[in-house]
N, C-alpha and C positions, 0 to 999 in steps of 0.2 A: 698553346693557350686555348685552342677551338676545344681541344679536345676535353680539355681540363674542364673547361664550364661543361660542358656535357654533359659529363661524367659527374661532376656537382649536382646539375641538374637533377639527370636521372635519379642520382642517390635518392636525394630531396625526394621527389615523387614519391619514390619506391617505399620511404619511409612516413609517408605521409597517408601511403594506404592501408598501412597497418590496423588492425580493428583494437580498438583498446576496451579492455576487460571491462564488464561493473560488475561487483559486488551487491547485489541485491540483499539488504539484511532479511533473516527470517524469519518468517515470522512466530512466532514462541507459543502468542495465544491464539484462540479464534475470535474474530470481530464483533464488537459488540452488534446488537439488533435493535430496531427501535420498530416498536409497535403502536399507531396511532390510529384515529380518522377511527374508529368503532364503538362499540359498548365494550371496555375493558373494565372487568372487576377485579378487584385485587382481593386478599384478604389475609390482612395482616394480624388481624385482630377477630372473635366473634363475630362482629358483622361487617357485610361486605361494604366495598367502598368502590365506588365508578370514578373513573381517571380519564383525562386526555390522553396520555400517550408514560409507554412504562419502556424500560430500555433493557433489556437482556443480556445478560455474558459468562457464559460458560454455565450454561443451563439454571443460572440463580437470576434474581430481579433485586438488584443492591438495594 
């Protein structure tokens, strides 16, 4: 019976150290950017236009 739980024991431990995998999804796109706090001019149109903050992703401004 001594040996038995021991042996349970130990099992337990032994399996309890195990490192268990993660899966990290990956990432597909690159991160948007956000550009704020300056003189940002945009120009979407003929004349330009000053903004608080413009967000960038994948080298376009949506």
């Amino acid at each position: 019976m001594k040996y038995t739980l021991f042996a349970l024991l130990s099992l337990l431990f032994v399996m309890s150290c195990k490192q268990k995998q993660q899966n990290a999804p990956a990432m597909s796109e690159a991160p948007a950017q956000l550009f704020y706090n300056g003189e940002i001019i945009i120009m979407q149109s003929d004349n330009p236009q000053y903004v608080e903050a413009v967000v960038e992703q994948d080298g376009k401004i949506p």
